[in-house]
N, C-alpha and C positions, 0 to 999 in steps of 0.2 A: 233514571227509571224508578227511583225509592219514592220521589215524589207520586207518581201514578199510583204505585204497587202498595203505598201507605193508607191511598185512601178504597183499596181492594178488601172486601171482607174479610175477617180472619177465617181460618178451617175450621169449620164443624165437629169440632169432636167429641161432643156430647156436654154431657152433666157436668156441674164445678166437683173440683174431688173435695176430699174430707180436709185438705191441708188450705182451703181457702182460706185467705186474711182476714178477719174482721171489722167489717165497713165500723159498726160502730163500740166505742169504750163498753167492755162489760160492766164498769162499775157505775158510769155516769149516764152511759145514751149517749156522748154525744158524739159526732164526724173521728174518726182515725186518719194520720197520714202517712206515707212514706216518711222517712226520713230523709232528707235531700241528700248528704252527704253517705249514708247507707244506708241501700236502699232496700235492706233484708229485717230493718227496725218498724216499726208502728209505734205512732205518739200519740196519745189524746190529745187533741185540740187543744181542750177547754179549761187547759193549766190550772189553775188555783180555784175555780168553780169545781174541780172535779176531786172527790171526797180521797178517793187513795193519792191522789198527787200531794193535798196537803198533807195527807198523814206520811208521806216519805221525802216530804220535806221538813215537816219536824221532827222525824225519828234522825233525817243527819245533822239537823242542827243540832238537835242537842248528844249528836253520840261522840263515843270517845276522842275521835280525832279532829273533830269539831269544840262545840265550847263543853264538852265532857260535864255535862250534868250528872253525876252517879246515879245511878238509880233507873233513870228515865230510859229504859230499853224501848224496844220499838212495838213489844208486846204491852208496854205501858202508857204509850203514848196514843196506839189505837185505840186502849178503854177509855184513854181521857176522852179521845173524839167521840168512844161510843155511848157514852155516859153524859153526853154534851157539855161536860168540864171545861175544852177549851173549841172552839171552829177553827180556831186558825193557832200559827206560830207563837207570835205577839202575845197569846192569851197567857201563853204558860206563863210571862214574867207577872201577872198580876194575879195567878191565879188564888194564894192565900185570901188575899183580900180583899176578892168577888167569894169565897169560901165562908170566908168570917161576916160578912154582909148579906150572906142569902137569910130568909128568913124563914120561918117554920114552914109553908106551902111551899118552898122551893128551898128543900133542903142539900146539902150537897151529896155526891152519890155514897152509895151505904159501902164500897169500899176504904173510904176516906172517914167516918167515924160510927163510931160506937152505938149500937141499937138505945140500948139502954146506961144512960152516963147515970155515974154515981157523982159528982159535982152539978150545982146549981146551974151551971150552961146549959143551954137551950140543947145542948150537944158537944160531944166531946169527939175531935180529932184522933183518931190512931196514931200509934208511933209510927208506920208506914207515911202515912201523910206528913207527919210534922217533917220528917228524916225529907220528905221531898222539898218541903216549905224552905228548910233549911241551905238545900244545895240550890236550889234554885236562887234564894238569898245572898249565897255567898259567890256565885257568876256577877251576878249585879253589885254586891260588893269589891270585887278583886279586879273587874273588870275583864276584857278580853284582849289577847292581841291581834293586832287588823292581818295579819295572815290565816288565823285562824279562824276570822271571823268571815271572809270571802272564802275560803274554803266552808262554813257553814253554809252558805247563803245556799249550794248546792245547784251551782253552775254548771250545765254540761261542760266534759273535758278540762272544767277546774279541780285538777287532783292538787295536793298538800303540797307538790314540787314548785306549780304553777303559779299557787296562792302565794306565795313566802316570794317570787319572784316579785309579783305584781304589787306586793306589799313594799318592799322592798325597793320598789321604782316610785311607785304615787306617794307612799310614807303617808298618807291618810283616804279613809273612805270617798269623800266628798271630792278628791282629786283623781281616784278610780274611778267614779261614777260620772265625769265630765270627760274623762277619756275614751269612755264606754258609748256617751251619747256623740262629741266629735267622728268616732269612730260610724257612730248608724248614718249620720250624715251625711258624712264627706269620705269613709274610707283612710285608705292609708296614704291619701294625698299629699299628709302633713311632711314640711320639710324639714328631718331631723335634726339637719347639719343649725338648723335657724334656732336650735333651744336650748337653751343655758339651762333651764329646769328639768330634770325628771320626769317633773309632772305634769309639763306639758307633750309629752314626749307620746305617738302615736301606738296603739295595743301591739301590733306587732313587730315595734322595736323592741319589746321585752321577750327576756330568753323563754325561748321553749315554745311563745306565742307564735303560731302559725296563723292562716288565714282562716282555717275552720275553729281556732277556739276563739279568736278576733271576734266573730261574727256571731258565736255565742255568747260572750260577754256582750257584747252590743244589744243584743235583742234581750236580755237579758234584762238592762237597764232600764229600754227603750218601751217595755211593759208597765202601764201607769199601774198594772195591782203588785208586782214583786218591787216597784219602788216603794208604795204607800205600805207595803208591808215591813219593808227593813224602816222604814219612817217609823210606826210602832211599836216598832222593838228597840228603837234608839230610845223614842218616847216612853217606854215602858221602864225604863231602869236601866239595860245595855249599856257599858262605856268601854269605847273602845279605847284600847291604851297605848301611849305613844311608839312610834318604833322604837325597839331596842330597850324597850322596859317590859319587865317579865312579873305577869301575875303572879300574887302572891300564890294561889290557888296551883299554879303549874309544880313550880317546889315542891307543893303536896302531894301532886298525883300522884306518884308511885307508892306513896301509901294508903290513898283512898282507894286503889284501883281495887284494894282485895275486899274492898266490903258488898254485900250480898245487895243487890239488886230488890227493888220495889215489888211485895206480889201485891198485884192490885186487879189477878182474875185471869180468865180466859183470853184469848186469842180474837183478832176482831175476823170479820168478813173478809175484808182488807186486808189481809195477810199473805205475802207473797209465795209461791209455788215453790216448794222444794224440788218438785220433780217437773220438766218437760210434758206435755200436754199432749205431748203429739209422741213421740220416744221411748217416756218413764227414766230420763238419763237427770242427772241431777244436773240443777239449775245455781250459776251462782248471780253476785251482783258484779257490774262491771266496776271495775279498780277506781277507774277517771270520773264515771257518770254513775253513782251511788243508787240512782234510782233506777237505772237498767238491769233488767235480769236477763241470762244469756244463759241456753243449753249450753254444756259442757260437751256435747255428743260430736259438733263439727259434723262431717258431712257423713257420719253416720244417721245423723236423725233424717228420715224421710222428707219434713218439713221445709230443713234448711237444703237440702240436695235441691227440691224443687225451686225454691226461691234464688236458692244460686243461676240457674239452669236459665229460669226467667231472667234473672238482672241479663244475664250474660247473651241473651239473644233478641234485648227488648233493642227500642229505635236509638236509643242514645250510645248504644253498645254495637253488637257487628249488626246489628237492623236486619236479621232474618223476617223479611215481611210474612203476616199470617198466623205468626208462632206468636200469640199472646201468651199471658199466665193461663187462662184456663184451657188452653192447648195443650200447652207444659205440664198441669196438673194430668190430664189424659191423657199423655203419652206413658208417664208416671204409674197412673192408675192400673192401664193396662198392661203393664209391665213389656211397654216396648222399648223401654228406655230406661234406665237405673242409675245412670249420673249424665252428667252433660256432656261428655265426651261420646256416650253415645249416638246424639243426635247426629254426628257427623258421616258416620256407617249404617243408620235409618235406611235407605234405600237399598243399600248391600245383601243385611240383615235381612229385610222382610221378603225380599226374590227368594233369596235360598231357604225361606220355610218351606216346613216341608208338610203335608196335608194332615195330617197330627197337632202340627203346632201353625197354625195359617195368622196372617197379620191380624189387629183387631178390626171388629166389624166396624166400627167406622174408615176405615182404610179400602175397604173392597167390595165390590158388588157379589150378593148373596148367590145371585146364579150369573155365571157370565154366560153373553154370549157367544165367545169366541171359544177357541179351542184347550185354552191357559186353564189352568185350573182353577186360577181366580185373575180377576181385572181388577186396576188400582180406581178408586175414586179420583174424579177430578181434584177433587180436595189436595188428596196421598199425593200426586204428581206431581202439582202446584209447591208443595211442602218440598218434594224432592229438589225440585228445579231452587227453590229458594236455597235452600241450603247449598246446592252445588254450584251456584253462582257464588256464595261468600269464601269457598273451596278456590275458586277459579280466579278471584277478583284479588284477592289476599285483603289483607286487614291491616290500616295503620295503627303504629307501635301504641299511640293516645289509646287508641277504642281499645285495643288488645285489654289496656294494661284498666284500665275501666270498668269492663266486661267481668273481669276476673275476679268484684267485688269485694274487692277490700277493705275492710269499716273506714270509714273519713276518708276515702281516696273519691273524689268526684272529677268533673270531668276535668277541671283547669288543672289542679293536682295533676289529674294522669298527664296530662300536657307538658309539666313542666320535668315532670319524672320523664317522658320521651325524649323532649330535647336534651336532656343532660347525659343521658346512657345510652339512648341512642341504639339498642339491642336488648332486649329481652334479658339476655345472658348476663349482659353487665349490672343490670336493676335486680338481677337475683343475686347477683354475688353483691353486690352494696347492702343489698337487705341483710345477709347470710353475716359480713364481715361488722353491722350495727350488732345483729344478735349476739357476737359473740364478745366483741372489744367497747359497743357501744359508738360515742358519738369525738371517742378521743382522737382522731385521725390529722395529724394537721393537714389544712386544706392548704397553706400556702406550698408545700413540696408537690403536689399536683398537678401537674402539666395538662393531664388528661383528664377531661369533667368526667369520664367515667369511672374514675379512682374517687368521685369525691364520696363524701361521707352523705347519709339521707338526708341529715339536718341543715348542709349546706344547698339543697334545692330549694328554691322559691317556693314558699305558703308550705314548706313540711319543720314541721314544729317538731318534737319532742313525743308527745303523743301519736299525731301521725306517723312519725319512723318506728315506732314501738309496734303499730299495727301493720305496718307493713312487713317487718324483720318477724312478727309472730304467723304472719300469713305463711311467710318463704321455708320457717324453718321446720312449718308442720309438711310430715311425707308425704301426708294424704293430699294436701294444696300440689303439691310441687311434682306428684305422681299423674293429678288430672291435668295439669298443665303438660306436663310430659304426653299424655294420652291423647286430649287435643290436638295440639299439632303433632303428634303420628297418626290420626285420624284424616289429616288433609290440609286443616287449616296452616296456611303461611302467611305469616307477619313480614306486611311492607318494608323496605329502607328507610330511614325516616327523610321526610320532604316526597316521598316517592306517591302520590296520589294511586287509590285504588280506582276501576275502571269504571265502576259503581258510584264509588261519591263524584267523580268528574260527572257523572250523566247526568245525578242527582241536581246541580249546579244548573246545568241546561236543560233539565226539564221543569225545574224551580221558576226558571223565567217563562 
């Protein structure tokens, strides 16, 4: 029946609400997309063409935990973009001297020197600027290590755990970078047992590598502008240093760390939101992917309630037909519904109004003609029936655990999390017992794949069990899941087909 009922209009429910996604980047214009693997993210498109992507990709390469440029904060690096000092990464290592070569009609910008020089130079440098020439000088000098230099490059879900792994397998850039592009090719076809090298060895034979950071390194590579970009920064002076040899530059850090940062001005355009947009809750950056910023509010923010609500009843999930996002925004809107465990008691609810508080006017005819005090729109019925068929049908464990949007949990993930626990209950308590002891569990005394650990399921990395054990052990997650199914919803046996997807199957054909 999903097949028919998919291609059935959605409900009517008026106007997009105020929490609608934005179709396009605010800073560039160009297309936004979901993010595949979480589907509550928005990416711009247009990667390196778009002007805050570069500027947050050079503020991590060169910040502390990256190749630690002193000086170069992220408030510093936007004036360089804004002051047209540098357009891209690569610039910064040459930037002295494109500085020293500009000539009187293109001088360099008036943070970097002196109005009026009392020596015969055309123009005199500030000690701000030089103090930068200098650190920048001494990267290029001392060189960098190849773990910390893939941790610059500022790969989604390459955190500083990942980088030192991967470092630590390929032992050079040039043999990451081949395993990156095998990888877009072929996948993890490769046969491990067949390789005496390291470095021929496929991405997710390396610890922590899962299939969702696999597939970001891959495309990561497989990009002709972020290859030709690390190209120019190799070219530029960069050298990366052998494994197990330590810049001289590192030694030093803890006594550079206390020197006073570059002021080189105001704040650019391109500065990222302290506060939630939609909330006013404070925003941080995500740990793993530097350039993501993420409400701290959880399903307090109205925003992310709604986008939960949607993943969780769009077609890939329990396939409530009808129930698009800006349905979901209107139920929202009209405060017929305030989190997603709602929508299961929608029908319940809106009978027992009482003529005080009546359903919203999309839901009912203004004057009935029957004797009710109000009649449901075909729409509101359609909506009811939908929903009380997914009540009725139950839900397998995959969709369940998919729906519940998880960051990096997609649908193969949920899949492989099904077959191992096999109950709801068990993948909470695996989550619950990572949160607290981590990933120490030996897997070999485990008879039962439900005892096993998150990191020994198929495609879940280190990363992913992170976001799933942070999902389990927030109350607020684990209380609407609770609410949920005491709302109606029941989760299939697993192999146990719902009566729905079987129909779906024979009406496909």
């Amino acid at each position: 029946s999903s097949s028919s009922s998919s291609s059935s209009s959605s409900l009517n429910l008026g106007g997009a609400s105020a929490y609608a996604a934005p179709m396009l980047c605010p800073c560039c214009n160009s297309l936004v997309s979901r993010d595949a693997e979480d589907g509550m993210l928005i990416r711009c498109n247009a990667g390196l063409k778009c002007p805050a992507q570069r500027i947050a990709r050079a503020s991590h390469f060169v910040s502390k935990k990256a190749l630690d440029i002193r000086g170069l904060a992220e408030k510093q690096i936007e004036k360089l973009f804004e002051t047209n000092a540098i357009e891209r990464t690569s610039d910064i290592f040459t930037l002295e001297e494109r500085f020293y070569n500009r000539n009187e009609e293109k001088l360099p910008p008036v943070w970097a020197r002196y109005e009026k020089p009392s020596q015969k130079k055309k123009y005199e440098f500030t000690k701000n600027a030089l103090n930068m020439f200098a650190a920048i000088n001494d990267v290029k000098t001392n060189g960098v290590q190849l773990a910390k230099f893939i941790y610059a490059l500022g790969i989604p879900f390459v955190g500083e755990a990942t980088a030192k792994e991967l470092a630590k397998t390929y032992k050079s850039l040039e043999k990451f970078k081949q395993a990156a592009l095998r990888y877009h090719e072929i996948g993890s076809s490769i046969d491990e047992s067949d390789d005496d090298d390291d470095g021929n060895l496929s991405l997710e034979a390396v610890e922590g590598v899962g299939d969702i950071v696999a597939k970001s390194i891959a495309n990561f590579w497989s990009e002709p502008n972020n290859a030709n970009e690390v190209k120019r920064i190799l070219d530029n002076g960069v050298q990366i240093l052998p494994v197990g040899h330590a810049s001289s530059s590192s030694s030093s850090s803890s006594s550079s760390s206390s020197s006073s940062s570059l002021n080189l001005g105001g704040a650019s355009a391109y500065a990222a939101p302290m506060l939630c947009p939609c909330c006013n809750s404070l925003v941080s950056r995500d740990a793993e992917d530097g350039m993501l910023i993420r409400c701290n509010a959880g399903l307090k923010c109205p925003a992310q309630r709604i986008a939960r609500a949607s993943h969780f009843v769009s077609k890939k999930a329990l396939d409530i037909r009808g129930l698009a996002e800006k349905q979901i925004e209107k139920l929202f809107e009209t405060n017929a519904i305030e989190r997603t465990s709602d929508i299961f008691t929608l029908e319940e609810r809106f009978y027992n109004r009482n003529e005080e508080k009546l359903p919203p006017v999309w839901a009912r005819y203004e004057k009935p003609s029957q004797k009710k005090k109000y009649e449901f729109t075909k729409n509101a019925l359609n909506m009811f029936a939908a929903i009380n068929d997914v009540k009725t049908n139950g839900v397998q464990l995959a969709k369940f655990i998919y729906a519940l949007g998880i960051p990096f949990v997609g649908e193969a993930t949920a899949k492989e999390l099904a077959k191992t626990y096999k109950s709801l209950e068990k993948f909470k308590q695996a989550a619950l017992r990572y949160h607290e002891i981590g990933s120490s569990i030996d897997e070999s005394d485990d008879d039962d794949d439900g005892n096993l650990s998150l990191e020994a399921v198929e495609g879940v990395g280190d990363i992913v069990a992170k976001s799933i054990a942070n999902f389990w052990s927030e109350p607020n997650n684990a209380n609407e899941v609770k609410r949920i199914l005491d709302n109606g919803v029941q989760i299939l046996p697993v192999g146990h087909a719902s009566s729905s997807s079987s129909s779906s199957s024979s009406s496909s054909s």
